[in-house]
Structures are given as structure tokens and as C-alpha cells.
N, C-alpha and C positions, 0 to 999 in steps of 0.2 A: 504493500500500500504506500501512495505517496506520504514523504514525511512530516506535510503539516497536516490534511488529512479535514481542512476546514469542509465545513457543510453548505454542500452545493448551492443554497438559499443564498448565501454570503460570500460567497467563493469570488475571490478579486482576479487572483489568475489562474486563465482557462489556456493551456500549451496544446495545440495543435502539432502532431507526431504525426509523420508518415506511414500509414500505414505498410507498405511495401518495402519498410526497415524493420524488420521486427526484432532486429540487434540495438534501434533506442530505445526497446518499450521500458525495461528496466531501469535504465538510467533513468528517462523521464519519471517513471513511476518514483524513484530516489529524488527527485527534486523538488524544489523549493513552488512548485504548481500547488496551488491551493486543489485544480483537478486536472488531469488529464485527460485530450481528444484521441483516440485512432483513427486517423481521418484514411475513410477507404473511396471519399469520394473525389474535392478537385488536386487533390496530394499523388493520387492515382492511375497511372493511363488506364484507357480502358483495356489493354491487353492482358493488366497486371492486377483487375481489378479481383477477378476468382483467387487468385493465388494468397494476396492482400486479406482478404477478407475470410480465409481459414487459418491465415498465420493470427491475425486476430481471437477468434474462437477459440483458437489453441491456448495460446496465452491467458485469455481471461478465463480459459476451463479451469490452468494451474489455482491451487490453492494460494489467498494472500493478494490475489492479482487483481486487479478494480478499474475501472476507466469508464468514461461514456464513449462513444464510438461515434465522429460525424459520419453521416449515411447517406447516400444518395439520395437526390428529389423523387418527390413521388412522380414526378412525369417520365420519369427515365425509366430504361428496362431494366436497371440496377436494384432498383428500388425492392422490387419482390424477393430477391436472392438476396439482399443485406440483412431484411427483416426474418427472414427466415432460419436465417442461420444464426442470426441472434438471440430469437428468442429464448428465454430460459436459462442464459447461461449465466451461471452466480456470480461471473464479476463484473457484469453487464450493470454501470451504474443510472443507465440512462443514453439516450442516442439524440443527437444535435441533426436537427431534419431540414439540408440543403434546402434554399430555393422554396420556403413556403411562402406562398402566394394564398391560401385561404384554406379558413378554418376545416375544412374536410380532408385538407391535406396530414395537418396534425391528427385528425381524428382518427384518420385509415390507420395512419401508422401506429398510433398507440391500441387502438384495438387488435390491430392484426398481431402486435408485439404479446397481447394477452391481458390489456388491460392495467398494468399493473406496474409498466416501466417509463417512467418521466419521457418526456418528451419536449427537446429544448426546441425552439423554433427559429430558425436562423432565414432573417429576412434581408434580401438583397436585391431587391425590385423594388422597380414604383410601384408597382400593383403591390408587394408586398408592404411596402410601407402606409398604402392606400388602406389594405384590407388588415392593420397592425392591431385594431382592438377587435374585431371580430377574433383574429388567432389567437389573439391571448385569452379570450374568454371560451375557448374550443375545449372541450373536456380532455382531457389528458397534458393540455400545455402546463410546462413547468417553470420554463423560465424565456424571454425574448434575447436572442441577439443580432449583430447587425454584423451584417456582410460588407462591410464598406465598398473596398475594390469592386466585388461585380455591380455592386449599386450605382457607382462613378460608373462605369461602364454602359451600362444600363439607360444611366440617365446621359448624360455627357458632362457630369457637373465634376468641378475640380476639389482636389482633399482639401482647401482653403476651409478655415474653421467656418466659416459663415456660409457656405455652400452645406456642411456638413450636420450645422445647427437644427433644420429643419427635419431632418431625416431621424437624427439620436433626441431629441427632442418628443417626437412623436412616437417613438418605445417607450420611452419613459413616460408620458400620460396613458398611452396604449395599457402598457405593465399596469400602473395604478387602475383605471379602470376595469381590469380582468383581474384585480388582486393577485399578481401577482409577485412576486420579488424584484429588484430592478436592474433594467437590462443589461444585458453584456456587451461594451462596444468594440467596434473591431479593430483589426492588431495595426501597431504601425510596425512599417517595410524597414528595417536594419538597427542597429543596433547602438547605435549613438544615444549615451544615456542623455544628454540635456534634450534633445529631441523626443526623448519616450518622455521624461520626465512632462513636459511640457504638452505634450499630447495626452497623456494620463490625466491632466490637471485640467486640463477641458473636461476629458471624461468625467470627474467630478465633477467641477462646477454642472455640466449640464443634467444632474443626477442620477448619471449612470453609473453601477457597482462595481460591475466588470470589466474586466478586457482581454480579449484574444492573444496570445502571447504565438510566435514563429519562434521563438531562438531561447534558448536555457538563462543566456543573459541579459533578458528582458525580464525573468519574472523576480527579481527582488526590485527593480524598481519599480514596477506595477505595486507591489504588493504595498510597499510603501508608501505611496503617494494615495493610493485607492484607503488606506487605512487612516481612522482615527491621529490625528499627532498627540504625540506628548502633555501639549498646553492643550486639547478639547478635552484627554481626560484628567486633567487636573479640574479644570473646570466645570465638568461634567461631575466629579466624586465630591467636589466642594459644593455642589448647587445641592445635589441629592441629600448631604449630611445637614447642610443648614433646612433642606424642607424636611428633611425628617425630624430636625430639635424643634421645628416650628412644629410638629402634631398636623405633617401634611392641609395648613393651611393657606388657603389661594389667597395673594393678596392684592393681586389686580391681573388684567386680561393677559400679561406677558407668561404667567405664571406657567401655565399649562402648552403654551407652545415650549418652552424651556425645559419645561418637565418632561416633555416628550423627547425632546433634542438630548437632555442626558440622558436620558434610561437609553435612547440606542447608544449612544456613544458607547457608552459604560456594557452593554453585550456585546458591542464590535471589541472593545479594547479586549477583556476578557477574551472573545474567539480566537486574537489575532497575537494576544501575550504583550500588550503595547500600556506601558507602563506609565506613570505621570510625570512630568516636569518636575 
């Protein structure tokens, strides 16, 4: 199992692994990834996709072994033979479903999977960002995330923050109004900490949880910047001690937005081991 082993709900960084290596699973599974992806779908030619997709099986049948698995779209002929062969297998934590464009797309796959396996929905279309609260309130969605790249693509908009606004913007009300957790955004291209740093720090502000990780030396900076700082939980554990010596009493309208802001604080620091100032 990976070594921090945080819960998918909260999970800051998400590593995308090749499936068609199945000599990183281990490492990745060893790293600092809050969870890990086997991606057997755009990680994959399609010649290498059968071969990819039992080295996977295999692996997650081992005892100890855990991972979600991103899966081909349901319009593709992939789609049947990924679900299929997933189903049931114990280290199967959930499967990330290419290319949803609407809520029946999530639904096929978590039913066919048996009911009873998450199902993350990775949206990278204009339709899909059009039809973004419908999927999220689809019975089996667990969590949203955003496919950046083929969404640029898709749309012809450039990664500029303010082209990108609109698009992570609307998971994140999407997410809220399907109750669900908030979304995951997608990875930036290379390695340059002030660059991830900087792009992670969007992801916040625009109150997105997550992010897509490509490379090993992305995820301590995601994790970082995606977490709680020092000074929120000092601030957070001093708010909660003085409303608790007050006998939890409200004493104007700021009180309960505040109250709300440290009680998560104070679950993320705890989740994440993020200590006070």
C-alpha cells in the first residue's frame, strides 16, 4: 500500500503510472501519492492495451496491493474488457472513467463494475464540463476530475489561468451541488517546482482538492501547497479552544462561518500530520 495511504475523499495527490510498466507499480505504490492511477487508457497504445490491462489484474490480485485504475471511455471498445476484468479484484480501489460526457456514462460503469466500486469521473470536454452537475449527481460518482490537456484541445483554449478559470470553476460548484468531495485538477507538464508550486496555488484558490501528478517529483509539492499551512492550524486549534472555554457560544454572524473553516482545517491537519506554527 502507498505510504501515506490518505482517504480518497481528501486525497491531494493523484500519480498517474503507466500502465504498460508494470516495473513502477511498486515504486509508485512506495511513494509519497496520497493514491495511485494505472492508467491503461491515454498512457497506452492501443496494441498494448490487453497486455497492460492483465499486468494490472495481476498486480492488484497480489496481497497489500491497492490502486484505482484510469479506464477507458465508455465510447470506446476498451471500455467492456477494462470493466470486466476489473471487476472484483481486492485491490481495485476505484477506477477514474476517461472522457465522461454524461451521467449514464458513470452509471454503466459503476453498475457493470457491481455496484459497489467508486467511480471517479474525469471530465475533458465541453460537453463534459456542460453536463458537470448532472455527472456528479449520477449514482455511483465519487469524486470529479478535470482532464485539462484534452479539454485545451477540445476546446482550442490556452493553459493561461483565466482560460482555465471557467472550466475548474464549474467542478467545483458541479462537486458541491452533487455532494460530492472537491474536485481533482489536472496535472501540470514537467517538473519545475516554482511552476507546480504556482499552478497548485491556483488549484486552491479556485477550491479544488486535488491534483493529477505525471512524475514522482511532483507529489511532495502538490501535497504541500494542497494542505493546511502551519499558521491555519495554529489558528484553527486557537479558534476551537477559545469556542470551547466560551461553552460553544455564537457571538455574532462571523462565528459559524469560522467554526466551520477550523473544524476542517483541524481534520485536514490531522489527515495530512501538518503541525502548528
Amino acid at each position: 500500500m502507498n505510504r501515506n495511504d490518505v482517504a480518497p475523499e481528501i486525497a491531494r495527490s493523484w500519480l498517474l503510472v503507466n500502465a504498460a510498466k508494470p516495473e513502477l507499480f511498486d515504486e509508485a505504490s512506495a511513494s509519497r501519492a496520497d493514491q495511485i492511477v494505472l492508467d491503461v487508457e491515454d498512457a497506452v497504445d492501443p496494441l498494448l492495451k490487453a497486455g497492460a490491462r492483465r499486468d494490472v489484474a495481476s498486480w492488484l490480485s497480489q496481497p497489500g496491493n491497492e490502486a484505482w485504475v484510469r479506464i477507458n471511455d465508455r465510447s470506446t471498445e476498451f471500455w467492456s474488457d477494462d470493466v470486466d476484468v476489473l471487476k472484483g479484484l481486492a485491490g481495485l480501489r476505484g477506477v477514474m472513467l476517461a472522457k465522461a460526457e454524461g451521467a449514464a456514462h458513470v452509471t454503466e460503469t459503476f453498475d457493470r463494475l457491481g455496484g459497489a466500486t467508486p467511480v471517479l469521473a474525469l471530465i475533458e470536454s465541453a460537453l463534459g464540463i456542460e453536463e458537470a452537475v448532472a455527472i456528479a449527481r449520477a449514482r455511483g460518482c465519487f469524486r470529479l476530475a478535470f482532464g485539462s490537456g484534452d479539454y485545451r484541445r477540445d476546446t482550442g483554449a490556452s493553459a493561461d489561468e483565466l482560460a482555465m478559470a471557467y472550466p475548474r470553476s464549474r467542478l467545483v460548484v458541479a462537486s458541491r451541488i452533487g455532494g460530492l468531495p472537491g474536485p481533482i485538477d489536472g496535472p501540470t507538464v514537467g517538473s519545475a517546482h516554482r511552476q507546480l508550486r504556482e499552478q497548485s496555488e491556483v488549484t486552491v484558490s479556485l477550491g479544488l482538492t486535488g491534483k493529477l501528478c505525471l512524475h514522482l517529483e511532483q507529489l511532495s509539492v502538490v501535497n504541500e501547497v494542497i494542505s493546511p499551512t502551519s499558521s491555519d492550524v495554529a489558528w484553527a486549534r486557537d479558534f476551537l479552544a477559545d469556542f470551547e472555554f466560551r461553552g460553544g457560544v455564537v457571538r455574532d454572524g462571523s462565528d459559524l462561518p469560522r467554526l466551520g473553516r477550523a473544524r476542517k482545517i483541524e481534520t485536514l491537519a490531522r489527515a495530512f500530520n501538518v503541525e502548528p506554527a
